[in-house]
C-alpha positions in Angstrom: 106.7 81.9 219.1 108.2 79.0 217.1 104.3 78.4 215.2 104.5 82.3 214.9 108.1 82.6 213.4 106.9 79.2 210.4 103.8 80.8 209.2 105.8 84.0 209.0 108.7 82.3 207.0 105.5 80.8 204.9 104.3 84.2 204.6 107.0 85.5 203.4 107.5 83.1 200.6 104.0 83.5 199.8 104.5 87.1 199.4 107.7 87.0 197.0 105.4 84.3 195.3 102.8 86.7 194.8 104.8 89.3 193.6 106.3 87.3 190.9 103.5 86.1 189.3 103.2 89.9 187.8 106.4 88.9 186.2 106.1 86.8 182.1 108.2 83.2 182.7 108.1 83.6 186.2 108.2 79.9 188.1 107.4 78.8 191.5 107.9 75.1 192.0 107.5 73.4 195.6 109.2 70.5 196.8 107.8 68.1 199.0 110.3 68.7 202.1 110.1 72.3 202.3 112.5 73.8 199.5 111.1 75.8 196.8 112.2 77.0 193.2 111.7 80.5 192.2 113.0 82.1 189.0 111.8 85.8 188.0 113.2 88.7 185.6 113.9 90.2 188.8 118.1 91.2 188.8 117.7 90.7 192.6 119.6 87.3 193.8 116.6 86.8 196.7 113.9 86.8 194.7 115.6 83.9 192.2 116.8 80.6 193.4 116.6 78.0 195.8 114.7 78.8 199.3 113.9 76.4 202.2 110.9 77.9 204.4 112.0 74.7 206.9 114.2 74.5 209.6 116.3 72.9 209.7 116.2 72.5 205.9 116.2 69.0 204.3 119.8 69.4 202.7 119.4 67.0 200.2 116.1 68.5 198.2 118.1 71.6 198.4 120.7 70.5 197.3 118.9 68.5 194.4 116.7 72.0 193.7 120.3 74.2 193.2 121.5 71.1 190.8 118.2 71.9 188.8 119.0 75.7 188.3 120.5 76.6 184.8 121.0 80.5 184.6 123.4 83.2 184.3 121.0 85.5 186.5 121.6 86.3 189.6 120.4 83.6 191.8 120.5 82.6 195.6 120.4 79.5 197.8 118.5 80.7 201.6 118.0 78.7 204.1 116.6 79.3 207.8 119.2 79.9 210.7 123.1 80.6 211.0 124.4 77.2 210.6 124.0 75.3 207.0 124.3 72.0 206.0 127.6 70.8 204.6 126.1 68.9 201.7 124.2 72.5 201.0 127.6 74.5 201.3 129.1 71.9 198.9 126.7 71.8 196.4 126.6 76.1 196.8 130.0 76.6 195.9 130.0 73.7 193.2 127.6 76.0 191.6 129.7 79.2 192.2 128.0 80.8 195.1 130.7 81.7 197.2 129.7 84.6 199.0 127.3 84.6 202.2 125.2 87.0 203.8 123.0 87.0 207.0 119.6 88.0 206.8 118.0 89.1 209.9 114.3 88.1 210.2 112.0 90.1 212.5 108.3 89.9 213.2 105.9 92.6 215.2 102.6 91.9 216.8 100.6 95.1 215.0 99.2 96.9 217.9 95.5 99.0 218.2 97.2 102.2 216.7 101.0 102.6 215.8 102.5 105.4 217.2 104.6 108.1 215.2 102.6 106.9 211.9 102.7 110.1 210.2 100.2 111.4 207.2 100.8 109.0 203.9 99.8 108.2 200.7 98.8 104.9 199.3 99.5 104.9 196.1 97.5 103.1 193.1 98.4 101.3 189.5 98.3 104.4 188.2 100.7 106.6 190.2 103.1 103.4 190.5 105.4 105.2 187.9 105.8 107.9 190.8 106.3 105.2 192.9 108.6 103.5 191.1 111.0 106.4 190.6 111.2 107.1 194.1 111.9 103.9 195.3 114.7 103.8 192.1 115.9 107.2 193.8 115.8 105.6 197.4 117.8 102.7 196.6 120.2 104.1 194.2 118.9 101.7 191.2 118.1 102.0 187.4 114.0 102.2 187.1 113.3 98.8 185.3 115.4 97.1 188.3 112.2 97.7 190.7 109.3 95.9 188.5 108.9 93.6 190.8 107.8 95.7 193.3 106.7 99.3 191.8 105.3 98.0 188.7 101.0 98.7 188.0 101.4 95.6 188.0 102.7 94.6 191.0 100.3 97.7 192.7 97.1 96.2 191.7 97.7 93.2 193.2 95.2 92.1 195.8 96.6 92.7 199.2 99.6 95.1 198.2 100.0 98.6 200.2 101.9 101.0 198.0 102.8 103.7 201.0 104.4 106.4 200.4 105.8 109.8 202.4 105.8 113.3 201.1 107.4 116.6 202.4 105.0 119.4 202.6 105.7 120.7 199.2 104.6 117.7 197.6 108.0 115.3 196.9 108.5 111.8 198.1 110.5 111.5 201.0 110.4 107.5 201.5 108.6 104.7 200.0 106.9 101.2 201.8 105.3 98.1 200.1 103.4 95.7 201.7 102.2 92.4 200.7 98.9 91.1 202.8 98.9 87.0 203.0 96.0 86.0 205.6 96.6 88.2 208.6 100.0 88.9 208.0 101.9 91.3 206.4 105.4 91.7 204.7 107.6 95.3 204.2 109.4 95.3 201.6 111.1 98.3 199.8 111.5 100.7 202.5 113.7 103.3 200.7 114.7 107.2 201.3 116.5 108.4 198.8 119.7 110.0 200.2 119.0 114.0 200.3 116.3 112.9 202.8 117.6 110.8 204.9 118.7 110.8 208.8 115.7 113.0 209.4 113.4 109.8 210.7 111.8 109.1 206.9 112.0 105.4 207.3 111.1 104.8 211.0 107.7 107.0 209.3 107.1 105.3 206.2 107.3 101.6 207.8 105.1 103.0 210.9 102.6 104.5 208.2 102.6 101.3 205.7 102.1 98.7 209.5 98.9 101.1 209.9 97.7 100.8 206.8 98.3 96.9 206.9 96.1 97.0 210.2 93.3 98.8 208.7 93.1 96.2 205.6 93.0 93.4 208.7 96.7 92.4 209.2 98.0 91.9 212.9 101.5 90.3 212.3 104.3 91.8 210.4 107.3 90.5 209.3 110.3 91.6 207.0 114.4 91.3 206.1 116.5 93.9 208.0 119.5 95.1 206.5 122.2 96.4 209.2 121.5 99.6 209.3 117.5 98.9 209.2 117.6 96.6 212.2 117.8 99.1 215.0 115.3 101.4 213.5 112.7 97.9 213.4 114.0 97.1 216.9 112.7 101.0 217.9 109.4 100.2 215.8 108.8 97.4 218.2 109.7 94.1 215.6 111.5 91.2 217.2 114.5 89.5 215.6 113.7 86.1 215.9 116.1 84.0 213.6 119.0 85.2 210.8 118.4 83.3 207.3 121.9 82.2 205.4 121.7 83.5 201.8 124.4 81.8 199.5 125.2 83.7 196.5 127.4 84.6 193.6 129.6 87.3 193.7 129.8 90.5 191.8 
């Protein structure tokens, strides 16, 4: 499981890689021990930063790599497990992030079939304006905030799944994205927006987008749960197997 839960982490980097390289001035720059650099145009503190794909991390590269960062963006320092290095604490709040949040990380062997994967949509470059809006709607965001992961862009990216769930009359109900790397894949941007929601639209979306992601030849899938998210993976059959500590400024 430990192998399983590394190449995952490495996938998921990977996958926030990819997406960024839609962006203009986007940098990805990897240190030798583990800890990587990513800047984007993205206002989303996860996707900008310092990340450590190692556990433990090596606390001083991160440390040196949140030194390096000059920006008034929104920007993050993550790191693998609950516990955090003291020299990493120090230099976080030096730098003014003072607020922490866990981040469960869950992975899911993709079975034969996935049951409860209802009728969908994958959605191309040029329906990602559709797409884009929806997810905007689901999360309760300004368009331009989703780019990085609704752009044409971003949707004709190779190995991206653009999923997305309509009511009968034709309006989008919930909205998936999945980023192949190898033989895994990440969810990202599971929304609903909020006059449709509580009536299973997310548990359908993510059980549509890990069959599509099995057809195009993934078998592992991995993603960030938010709270409320977490049992609704759980019921999906996904597997919390470590939290990540995300360092960040406040609002």
């Amino acid at each position: 499981m430990i192998k399983d839960v590394d190449a995952a982490a490495e996938a998921w980097l990977a996958a926030i890689a990819l997406l960024a390289s839609t962006r203009d001035g986007a940098t990805v720059r990897r240190g030798e021990r583990g800890t990587t650099v990513l800047t984007t145009d993205s206002p989303f503190a996860f996707v900008n930063g310092v990340i450590s794909t190692r556990h433990p991390a090596d606390a001083a590269e991160v440390a040196s790599a949140a030194r390096s960062i000059s920006t008034d963006a929104a920007w993050a320092v993550q790191v693998r497990g609950d516990e955090v290095d003291d020299l990493i604490e120090r230099t976080a709040r030096e730098r003014g992030l003072t607020a922490r949040r866990q981040l469960p990380f869950m992975i899911k062997d993709l079975t034969e079939s996935e049951p409860g994967a209802p009728r969908y949509t994958l959605r191309g470059p040029d329906e990602s304006g559709r797409f884009q809006r929806a997810m905007a709607d689901g999360f309760g965001g300004t368009l331009d905030t989703y780019d990085l992961f609704a752009s044409a862009a971003t949707l004709n990216l190779p190995g991206v799944r653009a999923v997305t769930v309509e009511e009968p009359g034709g309006g989008i109900v919930a909205t998936a994205l999945g980023v192949l790397v190898h033989d895994m894949v990440g969810v990202f941007g599971v929304a609903v927006p909020a006059a449709h929601r509580r009536r299973g639209h997310g548990r359908a979306v993510t059980a549509a987008l890990l069959a599509a992601a099995r057809s195009a030849g993934a078998r592992t899938a991995f993603l960030h749960a938010s709270d409320d998210g977490l049992p609704v993976y759980r019921d999906l059959g996904f597997t919390l197997v470590e939290k990540w500590t995300m360092l960040y400024r406040p609002r």
